[in-house]
BAFITI-84830 format. One line per field, with one value per atom (N, C-alpha, C): residue number from 1; residue in three letters; atom name; x, z, y. Coordinates in steps of 0.05 Angstrom, whole numbers, plus 5000, padded with zeros to 4 digits. Atoms other than C-alpha are relative to their C-alpha. Example, Ala and Ser with C-alpha at 12.3 -4.5 7.8 and 13.67 -1.06 7.14 Angstrom:
<atoms>
resi c(1  1  1  2  2  2)
resn c(Ala  Ala  Ala  Ser  Ser  Ser)
name c(N  CA  C  N  CA  C)
c1 c(5018  5246  5018  4984  5273  4985)
c3 c(5000  5156  5000  4999  5143  5014)
c2 c(4976  4910  5024  4976  4979  5022)
</atoms>
This chain:
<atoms>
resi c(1  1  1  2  2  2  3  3  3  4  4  4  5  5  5  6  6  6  7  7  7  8  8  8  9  9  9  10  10  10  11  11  11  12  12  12  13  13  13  14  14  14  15  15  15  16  16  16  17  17  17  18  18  18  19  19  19  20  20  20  21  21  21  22  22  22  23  23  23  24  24  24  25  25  25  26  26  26  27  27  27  28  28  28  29  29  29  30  30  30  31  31  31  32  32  32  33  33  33  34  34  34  35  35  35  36  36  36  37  37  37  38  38  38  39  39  39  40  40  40  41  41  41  42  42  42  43  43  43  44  44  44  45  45  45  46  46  46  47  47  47  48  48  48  49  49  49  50  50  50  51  51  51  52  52  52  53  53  53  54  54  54  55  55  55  56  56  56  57  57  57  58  58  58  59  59  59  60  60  60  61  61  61  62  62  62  63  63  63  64  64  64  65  65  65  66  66  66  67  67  67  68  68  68  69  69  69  70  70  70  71  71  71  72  72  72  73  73  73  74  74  74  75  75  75  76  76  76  77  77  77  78  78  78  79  79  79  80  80  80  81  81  81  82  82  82)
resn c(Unk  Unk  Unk  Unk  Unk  Unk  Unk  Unk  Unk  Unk  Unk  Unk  Unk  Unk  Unk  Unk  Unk  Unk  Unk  Unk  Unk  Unk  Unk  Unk  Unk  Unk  Unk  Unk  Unk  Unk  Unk  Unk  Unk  Unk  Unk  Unk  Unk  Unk  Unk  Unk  Unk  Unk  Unk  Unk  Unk  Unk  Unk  Unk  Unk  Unk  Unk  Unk  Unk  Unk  Unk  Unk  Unk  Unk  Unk  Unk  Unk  Unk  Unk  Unk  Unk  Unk  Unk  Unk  Unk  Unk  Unk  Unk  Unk  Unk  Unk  Unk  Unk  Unk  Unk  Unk  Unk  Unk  Unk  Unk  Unk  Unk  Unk  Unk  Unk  Unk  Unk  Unk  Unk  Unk  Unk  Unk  Unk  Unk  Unk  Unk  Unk  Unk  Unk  Unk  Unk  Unk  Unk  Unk  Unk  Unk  Unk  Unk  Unk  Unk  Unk  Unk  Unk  Unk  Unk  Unk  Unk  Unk  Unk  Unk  Unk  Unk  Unk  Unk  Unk  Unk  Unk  Unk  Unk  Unk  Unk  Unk  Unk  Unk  Unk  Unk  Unk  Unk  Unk  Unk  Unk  Unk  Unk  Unk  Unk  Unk  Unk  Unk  Unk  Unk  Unk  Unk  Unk  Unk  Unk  Unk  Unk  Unk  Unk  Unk  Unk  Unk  Unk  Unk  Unk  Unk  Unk  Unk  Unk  Unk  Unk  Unk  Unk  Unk  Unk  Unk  Unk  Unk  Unk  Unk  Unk  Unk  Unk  Unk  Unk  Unk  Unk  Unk  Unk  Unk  Unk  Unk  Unk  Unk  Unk  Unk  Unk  Unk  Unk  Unk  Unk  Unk  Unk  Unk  Unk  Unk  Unk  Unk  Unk  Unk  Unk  Unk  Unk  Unk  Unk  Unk  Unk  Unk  Unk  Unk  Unk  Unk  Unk  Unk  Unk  Unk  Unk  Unk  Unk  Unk  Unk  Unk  Unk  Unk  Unk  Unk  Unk  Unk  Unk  Unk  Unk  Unk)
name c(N  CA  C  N  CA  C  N  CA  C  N  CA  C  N  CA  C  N  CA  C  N  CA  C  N  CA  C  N  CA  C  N  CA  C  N  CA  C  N  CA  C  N  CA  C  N  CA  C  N  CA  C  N  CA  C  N  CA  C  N  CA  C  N  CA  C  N  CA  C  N  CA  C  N  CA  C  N  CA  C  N  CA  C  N  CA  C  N  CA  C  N  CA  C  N  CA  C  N  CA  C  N  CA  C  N  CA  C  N  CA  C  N  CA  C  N  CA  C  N  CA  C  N  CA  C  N  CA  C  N  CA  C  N  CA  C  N  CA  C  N  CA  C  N  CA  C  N  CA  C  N  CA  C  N  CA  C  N  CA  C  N  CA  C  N  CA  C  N  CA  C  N  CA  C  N  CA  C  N  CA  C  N  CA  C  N  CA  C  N  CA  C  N  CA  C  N  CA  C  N  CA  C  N  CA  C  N  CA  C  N  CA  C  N  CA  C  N  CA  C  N  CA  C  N  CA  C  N  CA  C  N  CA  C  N  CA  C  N  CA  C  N  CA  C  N  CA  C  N  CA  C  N  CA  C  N  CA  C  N  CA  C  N  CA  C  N  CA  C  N  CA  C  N  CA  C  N  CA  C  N  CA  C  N  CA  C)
c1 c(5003  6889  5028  4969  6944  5004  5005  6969  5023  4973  7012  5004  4992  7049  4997  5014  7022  5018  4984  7081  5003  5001  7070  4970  5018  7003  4999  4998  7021  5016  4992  7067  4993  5012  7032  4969  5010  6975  5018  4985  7026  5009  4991  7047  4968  5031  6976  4994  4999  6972  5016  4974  7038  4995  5010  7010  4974  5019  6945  5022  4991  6986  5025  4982  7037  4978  5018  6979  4993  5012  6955  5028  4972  7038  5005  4988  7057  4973  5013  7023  4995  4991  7050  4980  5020  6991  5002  4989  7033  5011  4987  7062  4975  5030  6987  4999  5015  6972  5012  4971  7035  5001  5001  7026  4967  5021  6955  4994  4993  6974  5015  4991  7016  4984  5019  6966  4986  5023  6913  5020  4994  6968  5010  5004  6978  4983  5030  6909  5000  5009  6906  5015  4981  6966  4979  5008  6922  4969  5025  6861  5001  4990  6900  5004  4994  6925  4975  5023  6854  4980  5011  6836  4970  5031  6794  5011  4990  6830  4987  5015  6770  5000  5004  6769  5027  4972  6848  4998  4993  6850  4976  5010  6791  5005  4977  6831  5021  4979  6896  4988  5011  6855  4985  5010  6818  5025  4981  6882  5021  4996  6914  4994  5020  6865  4996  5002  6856  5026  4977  6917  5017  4986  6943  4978  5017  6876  5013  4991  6897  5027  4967  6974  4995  5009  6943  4992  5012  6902  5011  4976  6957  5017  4976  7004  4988  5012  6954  4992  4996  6935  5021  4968  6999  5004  5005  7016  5004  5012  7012  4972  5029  6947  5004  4995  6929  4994)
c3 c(5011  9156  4992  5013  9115  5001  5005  9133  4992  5009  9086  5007  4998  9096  4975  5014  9065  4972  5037  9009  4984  5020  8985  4982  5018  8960  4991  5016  8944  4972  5022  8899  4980  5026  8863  4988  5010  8855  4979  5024  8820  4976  5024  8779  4978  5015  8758  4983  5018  8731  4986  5021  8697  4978  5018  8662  4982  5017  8641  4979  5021  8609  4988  5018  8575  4989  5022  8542  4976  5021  8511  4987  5008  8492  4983  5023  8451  4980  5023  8384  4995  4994  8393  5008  4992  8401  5016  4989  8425  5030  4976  8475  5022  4991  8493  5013  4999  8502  5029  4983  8550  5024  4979  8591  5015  4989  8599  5025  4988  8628  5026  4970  8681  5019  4978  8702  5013  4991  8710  5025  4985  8752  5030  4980  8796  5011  4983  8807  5024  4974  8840  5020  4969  8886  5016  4987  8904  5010  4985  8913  5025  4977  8957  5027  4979  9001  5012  4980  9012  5011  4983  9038  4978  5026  8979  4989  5009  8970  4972  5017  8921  4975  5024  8873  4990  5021  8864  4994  5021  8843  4974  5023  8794  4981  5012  8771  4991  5015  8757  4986  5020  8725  4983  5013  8684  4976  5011  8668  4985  5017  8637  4983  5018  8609  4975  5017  8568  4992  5010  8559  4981  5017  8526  4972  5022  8479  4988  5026  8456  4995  5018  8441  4978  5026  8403  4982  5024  8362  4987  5020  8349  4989  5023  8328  4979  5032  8272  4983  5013  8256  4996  5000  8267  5015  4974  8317  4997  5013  8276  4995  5010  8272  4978  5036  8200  4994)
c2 c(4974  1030  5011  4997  1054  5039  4968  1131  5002  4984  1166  5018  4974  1226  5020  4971  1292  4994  5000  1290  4980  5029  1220  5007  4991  1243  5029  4992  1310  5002  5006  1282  4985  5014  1228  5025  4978  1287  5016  4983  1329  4986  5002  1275  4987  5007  1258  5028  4984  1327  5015  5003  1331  4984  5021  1267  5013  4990  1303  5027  4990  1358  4987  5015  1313  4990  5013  1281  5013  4975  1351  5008  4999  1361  4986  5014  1299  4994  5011  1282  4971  5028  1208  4983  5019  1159  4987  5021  1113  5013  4988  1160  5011  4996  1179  4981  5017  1117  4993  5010  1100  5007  4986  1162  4995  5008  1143  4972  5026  1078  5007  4988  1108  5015  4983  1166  4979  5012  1103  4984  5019  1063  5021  4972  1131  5007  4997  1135  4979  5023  1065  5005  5004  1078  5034  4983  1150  4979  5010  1105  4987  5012  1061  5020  4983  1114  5017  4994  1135  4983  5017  1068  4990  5007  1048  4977  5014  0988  4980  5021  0952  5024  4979  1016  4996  5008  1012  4973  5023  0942  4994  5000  0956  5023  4971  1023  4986  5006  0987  4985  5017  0920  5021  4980  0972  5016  4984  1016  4984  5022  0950  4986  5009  0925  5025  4972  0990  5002  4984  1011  4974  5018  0942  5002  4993  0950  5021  4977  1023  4984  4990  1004  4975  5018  0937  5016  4983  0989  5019  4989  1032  4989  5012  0984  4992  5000  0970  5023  4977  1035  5024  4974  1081  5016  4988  1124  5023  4981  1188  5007  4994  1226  5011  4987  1243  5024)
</atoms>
């Protein structure tokens, strides 16, 4: 059983919703795409810390898996919205 201390998860909390509003902030697809990839790999370490060890490793495999799809699809379509 894995116990963190109170400010290891109030901090990846805070930066999980730092990450949601930087998403609504940049225009940047690519930067979307980037910060999305972090929030999802922030989730798994909060999943971990609540002892959910089979949800974070299908949270990060998930959040990789996705997140290499969008930046493939922006590098073909552009990373400006029109």
């Amino acid at each position: 059983m894995i116990f963190a201390p109170e400010y290891v998860i109030f901090i990846l909390l805070t930066l999980l919703v730092l990450a949601i509003g930087a998403i609504f902030i940049f225009e940047d697809l690519l930067v979307m795409a980037i910060i999305y990839g972090g929030y999802s790999i922030v989730m798994a370490f909060v999943w971990q810390l609540l002892n959910a060890p089979d949800i974070a490793i299908t949270e990060a495999a998930v959040a990789i898996g996705s997140s290499v799809l969008m930046i493939t699809v922006i590098s073909r379509v552009g990373r400006r919205p029109e």
